[in-house]
C-alpha positions in Angstrom: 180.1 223.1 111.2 177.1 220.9 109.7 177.4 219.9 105.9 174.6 219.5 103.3 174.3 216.5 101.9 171.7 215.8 99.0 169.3 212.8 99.2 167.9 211.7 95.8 164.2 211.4 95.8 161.8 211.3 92.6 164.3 213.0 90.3 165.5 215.4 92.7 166.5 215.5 96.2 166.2 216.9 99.6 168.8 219.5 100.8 169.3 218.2 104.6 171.6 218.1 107.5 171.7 216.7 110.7 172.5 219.5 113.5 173.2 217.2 116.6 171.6 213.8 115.4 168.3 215.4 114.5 167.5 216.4 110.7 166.9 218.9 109.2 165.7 220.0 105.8 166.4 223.4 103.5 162.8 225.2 103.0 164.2 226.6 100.0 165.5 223.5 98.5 161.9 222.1 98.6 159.8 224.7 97.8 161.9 224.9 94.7 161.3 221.4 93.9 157.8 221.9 94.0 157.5 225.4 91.9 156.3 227.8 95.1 157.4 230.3 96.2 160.0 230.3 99.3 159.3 233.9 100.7 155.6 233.0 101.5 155.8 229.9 102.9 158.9 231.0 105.0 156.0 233.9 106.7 153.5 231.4 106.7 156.1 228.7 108.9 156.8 231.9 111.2 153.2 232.3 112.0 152.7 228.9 113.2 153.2 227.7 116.8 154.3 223.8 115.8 156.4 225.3 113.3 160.7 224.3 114.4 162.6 227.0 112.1 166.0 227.0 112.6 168.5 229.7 110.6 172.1 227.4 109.8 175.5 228.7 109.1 176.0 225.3 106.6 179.4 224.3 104.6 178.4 223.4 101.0 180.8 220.8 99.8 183.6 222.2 98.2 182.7 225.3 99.0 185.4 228.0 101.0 182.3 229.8 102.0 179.4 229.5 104.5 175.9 230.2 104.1 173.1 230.9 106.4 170.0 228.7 105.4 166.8 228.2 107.1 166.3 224.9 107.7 162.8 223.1 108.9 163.1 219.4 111.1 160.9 217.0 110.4 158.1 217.4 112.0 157.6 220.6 110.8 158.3 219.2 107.1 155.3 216.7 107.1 153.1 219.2 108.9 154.3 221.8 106.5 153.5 219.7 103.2 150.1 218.5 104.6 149.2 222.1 104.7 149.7 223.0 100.8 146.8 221.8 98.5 147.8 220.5 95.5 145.5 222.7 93.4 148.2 225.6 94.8 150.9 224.0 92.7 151.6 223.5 88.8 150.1 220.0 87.5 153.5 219.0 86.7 154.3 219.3 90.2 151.4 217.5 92.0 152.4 214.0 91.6 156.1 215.3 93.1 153.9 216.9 96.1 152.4 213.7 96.7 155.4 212.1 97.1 156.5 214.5 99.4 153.6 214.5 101.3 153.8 210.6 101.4 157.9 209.7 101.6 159.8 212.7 102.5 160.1 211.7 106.0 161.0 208.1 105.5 163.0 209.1 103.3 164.9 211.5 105.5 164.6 208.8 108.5 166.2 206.1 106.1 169.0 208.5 105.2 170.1 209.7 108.8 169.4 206.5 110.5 169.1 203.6 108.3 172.0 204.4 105.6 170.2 204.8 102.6 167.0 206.6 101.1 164.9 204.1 99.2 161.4 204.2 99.9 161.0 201.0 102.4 157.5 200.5 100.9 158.6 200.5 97.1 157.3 197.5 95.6 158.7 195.3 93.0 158.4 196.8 90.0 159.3 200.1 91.1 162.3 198.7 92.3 163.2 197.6 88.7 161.8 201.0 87.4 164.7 202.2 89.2 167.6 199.6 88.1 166.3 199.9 84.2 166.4 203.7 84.9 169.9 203.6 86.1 171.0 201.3 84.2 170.0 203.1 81.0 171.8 206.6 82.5 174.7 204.4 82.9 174.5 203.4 79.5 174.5 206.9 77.9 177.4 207.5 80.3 179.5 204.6 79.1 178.9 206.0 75.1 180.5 209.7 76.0 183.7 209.9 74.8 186.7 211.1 77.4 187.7 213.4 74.0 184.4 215.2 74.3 183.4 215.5 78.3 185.7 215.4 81.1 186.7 211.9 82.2 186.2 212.8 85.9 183.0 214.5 85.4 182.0 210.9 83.4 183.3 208.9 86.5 181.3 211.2 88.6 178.2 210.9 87.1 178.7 207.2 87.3 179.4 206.9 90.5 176.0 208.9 91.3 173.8 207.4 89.3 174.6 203.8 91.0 174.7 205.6 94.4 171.0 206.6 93.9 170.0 203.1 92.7 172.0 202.0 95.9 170.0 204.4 98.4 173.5 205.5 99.4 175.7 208.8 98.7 178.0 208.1 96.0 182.1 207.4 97.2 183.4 210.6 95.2 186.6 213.1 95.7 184.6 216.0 96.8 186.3 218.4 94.5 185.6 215.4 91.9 181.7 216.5 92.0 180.3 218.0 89.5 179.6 221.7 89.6 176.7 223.6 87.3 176.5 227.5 86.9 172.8 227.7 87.6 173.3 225.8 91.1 175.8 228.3 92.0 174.2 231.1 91.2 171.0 229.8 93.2 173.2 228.8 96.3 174.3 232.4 96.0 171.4 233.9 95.9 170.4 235.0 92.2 166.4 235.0 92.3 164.6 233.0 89.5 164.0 235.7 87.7 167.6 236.8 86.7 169.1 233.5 86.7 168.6 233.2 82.8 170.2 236.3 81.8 172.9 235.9 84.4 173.9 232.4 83.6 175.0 233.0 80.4 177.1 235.7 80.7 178.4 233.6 84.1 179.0 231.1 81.8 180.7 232.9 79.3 183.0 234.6 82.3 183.8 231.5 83.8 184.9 229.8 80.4 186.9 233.2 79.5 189.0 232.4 83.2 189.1 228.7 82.4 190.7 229.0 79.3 193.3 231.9 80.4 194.2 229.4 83.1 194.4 226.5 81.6 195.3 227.0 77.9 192.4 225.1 76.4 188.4 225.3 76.4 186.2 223.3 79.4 185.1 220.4 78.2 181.4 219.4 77.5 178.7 217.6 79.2 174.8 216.8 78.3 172.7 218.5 80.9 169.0 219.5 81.2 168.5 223.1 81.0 164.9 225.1 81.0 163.5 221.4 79.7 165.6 220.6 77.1 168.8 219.0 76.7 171.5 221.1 76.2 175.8 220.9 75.5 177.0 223.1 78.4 180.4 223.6 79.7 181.5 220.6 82.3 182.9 221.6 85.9 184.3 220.0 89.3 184.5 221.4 92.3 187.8 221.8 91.6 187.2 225.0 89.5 184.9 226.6 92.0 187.4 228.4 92.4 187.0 230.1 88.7 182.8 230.2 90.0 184.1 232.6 92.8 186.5 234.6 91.4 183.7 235.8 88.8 181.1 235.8 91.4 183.4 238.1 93.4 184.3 240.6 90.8 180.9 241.3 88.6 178.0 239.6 90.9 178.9 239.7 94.5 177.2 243.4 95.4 174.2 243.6 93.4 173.1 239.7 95.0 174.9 239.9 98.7 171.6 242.5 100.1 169.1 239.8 98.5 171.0 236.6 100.2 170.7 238.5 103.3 166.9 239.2 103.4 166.1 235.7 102.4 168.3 234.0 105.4 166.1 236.1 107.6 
């Protein structure tokens, strides 16, 4: 069965796959990126002829279950962007949609074929935009304390931040990844409009199981949430398990008919 794999690109990253040596990109993933909404542009690919959509049963790492995505090659992708104006999406996002528009594909060609996804056309001082960028993330890292945040969700972030200066996917322990509440809830299906109000109490329910388990609180980790920085609760894939046994038990029916229609 294919596996996702993310590719970083201008602070965030394309969801792809490759299904037989030929790419393929999540719609939803994307459309996310760029603030749209997924429903519309999902009818919008149906109704055109040089549209290729193609429904996948895809592993996320570290995850027991499967999900069915709908997934776009790329062909379609740069067809697909070329078609949205950028007066459709938020000013914050235009400059993002450019550079979709502009590098997705070569960045999903350089990923799949070449081994890494930095833009072959980046000049020189976007080049060291990106080594002072990491280096200062790495920085930050390095001044967390193993007493306050998890030691293998530090090592983690490390080892991602100098994989995406690298082009390459960072040499982690899958279960080492780190794992966020909100990006479970949106791989299982919680629409936008919930997710504040539901990732709370998540949050609060999976802490609860943590610390029955365990004996002691989850650690904590600096993250971005709703545009600010924020002290949340640090995770691996390790404790998905804790993520889907509160999933399972207070979420699982009220989201599973919504995951459903939006695979189809």
């Amino acid at each position: 069965m294919p596996s996702l794999v993310q590719i970083p690109f201008h602070g965030t990253n394309l969801t792809a796959m490759s299904d037989e040596g030929k790419p393929l990109v999540s719609l939803r993933h994307v459309c996310e990126s760029l603030g749209i909404d997924t429903d519309s542009q999902r009818k919008k690919l149906l109704n055109k002829s040089w549209a290729c959509t193609v429904l996948n049963t895809v592993q996320v790492p570290g995850d027991t279950q499967t999900r069915k995505w709908l997934m776009i090659d790329r062909r379609t992708m740069t067809m697909w962007l070329a078609t949205i104006e950028p007066s459709r999406v938020k000013p914050a996002a235009r400059l993002l949609l450019e550079a979709f528009q502009n590098e997705a594909a070569d960045a999903l060609d350089a990923y799949f074929h070449d081994g890494g996804a930095i833009n072959p056309r980046a000049t020189e001082s976007q080049l060291d935009e990106m080594q002072r960028k990491a280096k200062f993330q790495l920085e930050l890292i390095n001044l967390a304390r193993p007493s306050i945040m998890d030691a293998k969700f530090l090592d983690s972030k490390a080892r991602i931040v100098i994989a995406r200066a690298l082009g390459e996917e960072p040499e982690i322990d899958p279960l080492d990844m780190p794992l966020y509440a909100e990006e479970y809830l949106k791989d299982n299906g919680v629409p936008k409009r919930d997710m504040a109000g539901t990732r709370s109490m998540f949050g609060r329910r999976v802490s609860n199981v943590y610390k029955d388990h365990y004996g002691v609180a989850p650690k904590k980790a600096a993250n971005e949430v709703n545009g600010g920085i924020r002290s949340i609760n640090s995770y691996t894939e390790r404790d998905r398990w804790i993520f889907d046994q509160v999933w399972n038990e207070f979420y699982a029916d009220k989201y599973s008919v919504s995951m459903f229609q939006e695979a189809i």
